[in-house]
N, C-alpha and C positions, 0 to 999 in steps of 0.2 A: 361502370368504371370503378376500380379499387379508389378504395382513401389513402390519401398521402400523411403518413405520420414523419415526423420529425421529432429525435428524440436529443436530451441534454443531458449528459452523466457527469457530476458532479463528485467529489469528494475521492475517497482511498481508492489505490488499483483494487480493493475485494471489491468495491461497490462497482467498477471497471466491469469485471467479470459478469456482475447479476445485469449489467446496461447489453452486453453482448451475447447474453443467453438470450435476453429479451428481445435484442433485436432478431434473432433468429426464429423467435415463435413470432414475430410480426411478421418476418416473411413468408412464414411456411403458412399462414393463416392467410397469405396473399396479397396484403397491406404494400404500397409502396414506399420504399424510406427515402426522404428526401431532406438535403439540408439546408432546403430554402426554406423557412419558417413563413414566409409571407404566403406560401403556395399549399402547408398543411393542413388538412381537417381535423388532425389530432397533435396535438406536443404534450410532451413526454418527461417532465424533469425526476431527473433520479437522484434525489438529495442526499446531503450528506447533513445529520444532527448532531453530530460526535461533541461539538462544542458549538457554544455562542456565536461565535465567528462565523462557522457553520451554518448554522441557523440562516444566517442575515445574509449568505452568499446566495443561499437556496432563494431564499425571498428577492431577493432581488432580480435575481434571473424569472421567478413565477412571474414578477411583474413587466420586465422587459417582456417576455412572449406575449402575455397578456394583451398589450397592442391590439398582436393578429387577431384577438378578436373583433376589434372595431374596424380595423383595415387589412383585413386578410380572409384568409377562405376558414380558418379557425373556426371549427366547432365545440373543444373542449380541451381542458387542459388536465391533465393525469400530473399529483403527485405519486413519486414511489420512494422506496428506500428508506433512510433512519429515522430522515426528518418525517414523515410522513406516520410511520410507526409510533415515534415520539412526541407530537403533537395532533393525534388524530382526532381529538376532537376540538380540536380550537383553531385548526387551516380552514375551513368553511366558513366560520366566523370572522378570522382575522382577512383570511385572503375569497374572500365571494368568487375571483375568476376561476377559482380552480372549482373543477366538474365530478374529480373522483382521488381519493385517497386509496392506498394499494400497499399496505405492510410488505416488510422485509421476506415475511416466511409466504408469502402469497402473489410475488411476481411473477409468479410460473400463470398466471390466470389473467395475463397483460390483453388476450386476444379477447377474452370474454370480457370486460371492463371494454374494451375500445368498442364493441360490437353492439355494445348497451348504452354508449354517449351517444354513439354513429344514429341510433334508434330513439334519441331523443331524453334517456335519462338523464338526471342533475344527484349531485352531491351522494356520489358513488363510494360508500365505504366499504373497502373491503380488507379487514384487518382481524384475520383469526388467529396464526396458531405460527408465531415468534418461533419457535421450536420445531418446523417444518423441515425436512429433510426433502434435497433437490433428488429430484427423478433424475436416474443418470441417463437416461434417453437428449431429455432436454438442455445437459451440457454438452452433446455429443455435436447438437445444430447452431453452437459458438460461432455470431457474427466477427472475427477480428478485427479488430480496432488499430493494435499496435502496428507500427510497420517497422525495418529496420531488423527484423529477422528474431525479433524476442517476441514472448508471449508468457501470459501468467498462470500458473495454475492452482487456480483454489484448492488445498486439500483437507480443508475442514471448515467448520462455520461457527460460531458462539465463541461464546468464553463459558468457562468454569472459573478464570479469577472474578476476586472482587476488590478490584482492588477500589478504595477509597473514594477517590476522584472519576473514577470511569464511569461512563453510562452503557457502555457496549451490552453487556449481558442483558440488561434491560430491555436493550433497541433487539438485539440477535437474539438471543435466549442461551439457552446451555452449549458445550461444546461439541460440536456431532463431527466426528471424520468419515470420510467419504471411504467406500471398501476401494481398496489397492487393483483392483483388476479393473472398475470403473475408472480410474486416474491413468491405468496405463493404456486405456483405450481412449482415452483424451487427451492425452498428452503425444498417443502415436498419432490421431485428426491433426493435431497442431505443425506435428513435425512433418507431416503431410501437405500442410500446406505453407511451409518455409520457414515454422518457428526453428533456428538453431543455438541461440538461447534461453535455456526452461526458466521462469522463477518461479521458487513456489511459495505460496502467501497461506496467510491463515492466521488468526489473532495472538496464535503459539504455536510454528509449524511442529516445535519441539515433542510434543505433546501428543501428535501423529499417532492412531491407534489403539491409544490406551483406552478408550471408552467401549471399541467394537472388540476389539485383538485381548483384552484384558491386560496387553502390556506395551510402550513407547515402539514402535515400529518405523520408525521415519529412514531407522539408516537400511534398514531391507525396501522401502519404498524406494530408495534411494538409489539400489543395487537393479531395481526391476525398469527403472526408470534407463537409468543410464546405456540398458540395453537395446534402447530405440535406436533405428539407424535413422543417422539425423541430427539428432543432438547432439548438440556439442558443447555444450554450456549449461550446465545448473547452477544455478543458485538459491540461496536460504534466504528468505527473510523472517525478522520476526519472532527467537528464539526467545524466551524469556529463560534468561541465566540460571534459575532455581532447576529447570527441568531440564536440560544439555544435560548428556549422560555417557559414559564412555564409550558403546558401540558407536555412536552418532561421531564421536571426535574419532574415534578410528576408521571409520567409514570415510570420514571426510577425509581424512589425511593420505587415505590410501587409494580415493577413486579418481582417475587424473579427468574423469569428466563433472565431479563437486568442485566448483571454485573453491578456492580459499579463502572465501568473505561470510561474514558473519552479521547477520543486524540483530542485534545485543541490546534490546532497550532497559537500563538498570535503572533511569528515572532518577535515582539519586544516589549516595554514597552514605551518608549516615547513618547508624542504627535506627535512632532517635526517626527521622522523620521516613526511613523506609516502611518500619512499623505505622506510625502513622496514615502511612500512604494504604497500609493494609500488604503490603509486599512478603514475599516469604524470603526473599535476601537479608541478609548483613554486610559490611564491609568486606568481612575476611572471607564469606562467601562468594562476593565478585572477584575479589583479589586471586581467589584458588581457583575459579572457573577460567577466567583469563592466561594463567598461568600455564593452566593444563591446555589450554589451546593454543598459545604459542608455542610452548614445548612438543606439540604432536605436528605444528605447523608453525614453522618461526617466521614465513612469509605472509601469515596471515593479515587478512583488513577485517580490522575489527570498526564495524559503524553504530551509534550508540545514542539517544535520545535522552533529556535531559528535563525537570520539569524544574524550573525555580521559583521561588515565593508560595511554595506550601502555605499552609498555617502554621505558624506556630514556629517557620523556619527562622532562626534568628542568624546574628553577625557572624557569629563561630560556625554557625552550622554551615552555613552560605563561605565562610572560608575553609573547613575540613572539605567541601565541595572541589575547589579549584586546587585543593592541595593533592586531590583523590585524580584530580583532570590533568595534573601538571606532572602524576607518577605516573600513569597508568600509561598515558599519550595516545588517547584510541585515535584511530587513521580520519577517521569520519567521527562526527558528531555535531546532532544537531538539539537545540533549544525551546521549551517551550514556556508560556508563563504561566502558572498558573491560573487554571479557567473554571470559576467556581458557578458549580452543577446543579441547579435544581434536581430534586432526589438522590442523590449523594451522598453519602455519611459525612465527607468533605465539606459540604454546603454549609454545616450547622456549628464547625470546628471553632472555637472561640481563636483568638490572635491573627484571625485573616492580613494578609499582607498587603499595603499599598500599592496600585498599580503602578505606581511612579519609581517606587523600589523593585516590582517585580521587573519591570523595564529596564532600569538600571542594570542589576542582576543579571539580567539576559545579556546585555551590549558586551557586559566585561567578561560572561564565558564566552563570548566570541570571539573577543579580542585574544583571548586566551587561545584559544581553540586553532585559530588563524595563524599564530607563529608556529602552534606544532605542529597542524598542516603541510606548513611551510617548509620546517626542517626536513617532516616526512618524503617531501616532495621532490628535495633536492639530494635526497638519499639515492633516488630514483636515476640520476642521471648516470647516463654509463653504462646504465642495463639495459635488454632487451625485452620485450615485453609483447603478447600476443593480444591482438585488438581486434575489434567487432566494428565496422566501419558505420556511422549513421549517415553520411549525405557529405556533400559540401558546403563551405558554410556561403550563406547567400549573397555576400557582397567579396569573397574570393574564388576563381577561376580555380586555382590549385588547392586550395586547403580544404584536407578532410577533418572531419569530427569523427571522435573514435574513441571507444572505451576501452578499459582494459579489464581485468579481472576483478580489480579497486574498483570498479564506480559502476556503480549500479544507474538504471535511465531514472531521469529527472533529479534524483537524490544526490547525486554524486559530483564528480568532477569530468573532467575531458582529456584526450589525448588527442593534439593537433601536430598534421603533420603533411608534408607538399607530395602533391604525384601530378604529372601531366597526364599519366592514365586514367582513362573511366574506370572508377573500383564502383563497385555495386554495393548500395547498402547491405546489410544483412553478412554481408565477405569478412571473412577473417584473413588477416596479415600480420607480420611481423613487422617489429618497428623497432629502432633503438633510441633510448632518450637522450635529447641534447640538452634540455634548459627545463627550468619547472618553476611555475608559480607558485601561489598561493594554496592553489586547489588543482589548477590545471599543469599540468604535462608538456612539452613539444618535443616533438621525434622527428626522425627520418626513417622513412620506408625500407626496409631490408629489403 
């Protein structure tokens, strides 16, 4: 009789991707997946280390499963992914339930590690080569996850930044893109089986190329992509502003299957603490990248990430911030607070900031953040707008949830709207807006 494994994917849609490669070499190795955890021989958590927070999400789920060791069929518990990577020699120590560690560049060997608890081994390291490049065979056997007709597609892996604060290159390694004929033979499996909007992800999707091609290639990926039949929807994540380059914005502008959204993480607006941060932006950097993509795209959604309470950030800085948030008016933008990094050049910065001000700091760009949303929202009414249907919502009969080309899944906002028809997730429709919140939309079905 196969062993039943049960697995738990934690953290970013890329860690997503490496949890659905893997469940696909569990199955082809014959393993059954099950998501009763009380009924598995194996669990599976695929952590995410990126930050603190992080960390202690991971941890806590090791220990919830953990349980089924005492009262379940539980034979052994597999860390995988950053945290696992990041702390590989101190999880055995701190956490004894866990059976085997499994680095970032080394999930592709998930069947060999299960094969070796199954057989009685304890405190399984297997943590070589950060810098591992995926077999394209093995993205090809992508368990799906997502439902609702979208799907992700990793087209590269590491980082080349450094920037200040981050741990990623450390946990990932360097930046490897994947060759373009591999991508569009995964991306045609996806649209194969009902992905009809692409996203594509990667630490800098921008960046696409330039290590294997010798130069930025994202807007011809971009061109090879679009010609799957199927797809109906791309979208970007992920651009770091320094690298956007003109083919890429003319690409965008002119392929009516590239949305017009953009996730732009600029992290801050100062000179003073961009540097800092280790960034290769400036003010008037972001200001001109911005400009050139509204001007090629005036309908653009620009979505944008935000870190406050650096070191060293002071009042003026923290106010040139909200004065940079209140010209600029990006569609999206979300908040983080500074989260200081053991091995970090960050970690050691002298003026560290209070977390009661970094807290602080966060509420009032939201507050900020929220009226221009708001204005943005109500811009909206009146127009028509093409949507991606997710379901009904569960406590109404006729209301659909639905995005538009604004709001990316989970990050974003909603567009709600009545039909007594059964519409199928995954379905595109027309809608016109009536009213708009904060963040969300209401329409009526065209």
């Amino acid at each position: 009789m196969s062993a039943k494994i049960s697995f738990v994917s934690l953290g970013c849609d890329k860690n997503l991707i490496d949890s659905e490669i893997m469940l696909g070499l569990i199955d082809e190795c014959g393993y059954i997946i099950t998501d009763d955890f009380t009924q598995a021989d194996i669990i599976i958590v695929n952590s995410c280390g990126f930050i603190m927070d992080a960390n202690q999400e991971a941890i806590d789920k090791i220990l919830e499963v953990a349980d089924n060791k005492k009262d379940g069929a539980c034979k052994g518990i597999i860390v995988t992914g950053c945290m696992a990577q990041r702390y590989k020699n101190e999880i055995f120590e701190s956490l004894p339930e866990v059976d085997a560690v499994v680095g970032t560049g080394d999930f592709e060997r998930i069947g060999d590690v299960i094969k070796a608890i199954l057989e009685g081994q304890k405190q399984i390291q297997l943590i070589t080569d950060r810098d591992h490049t995926l077999l394209e065979e093995n993205s090809y056997k992508r368990i799906v996850t997502t439902t609702g007709g979208f799907g992700y597609l990793k087209i590269a892996e590491g980082c080349d930044n450094h920037c200040t604060y981050c741990t990623i290159p450390s946990l990932r390694g360097k930046y490897r893109s994947r060759t373009m004929p591999s991508l569009v033979r995964e991306a045609e499996i996806l649209a194969e089986k009902g992905v009809r909007e692409l996203i594509l992800i990667a630490q800098d999707v921008s960046l696409y190329g330039k290590d294997i091609y010798g130069e930025q290639q994202l807007h011809i990926l971009l061109k090879r992509l679009s010609a799957i039949e199927g797809i109906h929807w791309i979208r970007l994540l992920y651009c770091y502003p320094e690298n956007i380059y003109p083919e890429l914005i003319e690409e965008m502008a002119s392929n009516p299957k590239v949305l017009h959204y953009l996730d732009m993480p600029v992290q801050h607006s100062t000179d003073k603490i961009l540097k800092l941060m280790g960034r290769r932006s400036d003010r008037a950097s972001l200001v001109k990248v911005i400009g050139d993509l509204r001007e090629a795209m005036p309908d653009i959604c620009l979505r944008t990430t935000l870190i406050v309470g650096f070191p060293n950030e002071t009042e003026d800085d923290f106010d040139e911030l909200c004065g940079f948030i209140s010209e600029i008016k990006f569609d999206r933008l979300g908040v983080f607070t500074y989260s200081r990094e053991d091995g970090t050049p960050a970690y050691n910065m002298p003026n560290q900031i209070d977390e009661e001000i970094k807290q602080q700091r966060k509420d009032y760009i939201l507050d900020l953040q929220k009226n221009i949303s708001a204005e943005i929202c109500e811009s909206f009414i009146g127009k028509e707008l093409e949507v991606i249907v997710e379901g009904k919502l569960a406590d109404e009969d006729e209301v659909y949830c639905a995005r538009s080309y604004r709001d990316c899944y989970e990050i974003d906002g909603f567009v709600f709207f009545n039909s007594n028809e059964d519409l199928l997730a995954g379905d595109f429709y027309r809608v016109k807006v009536t009213s708009a919140g904060d963040y969300d939309l209401i329409a009526e079905l065209i």
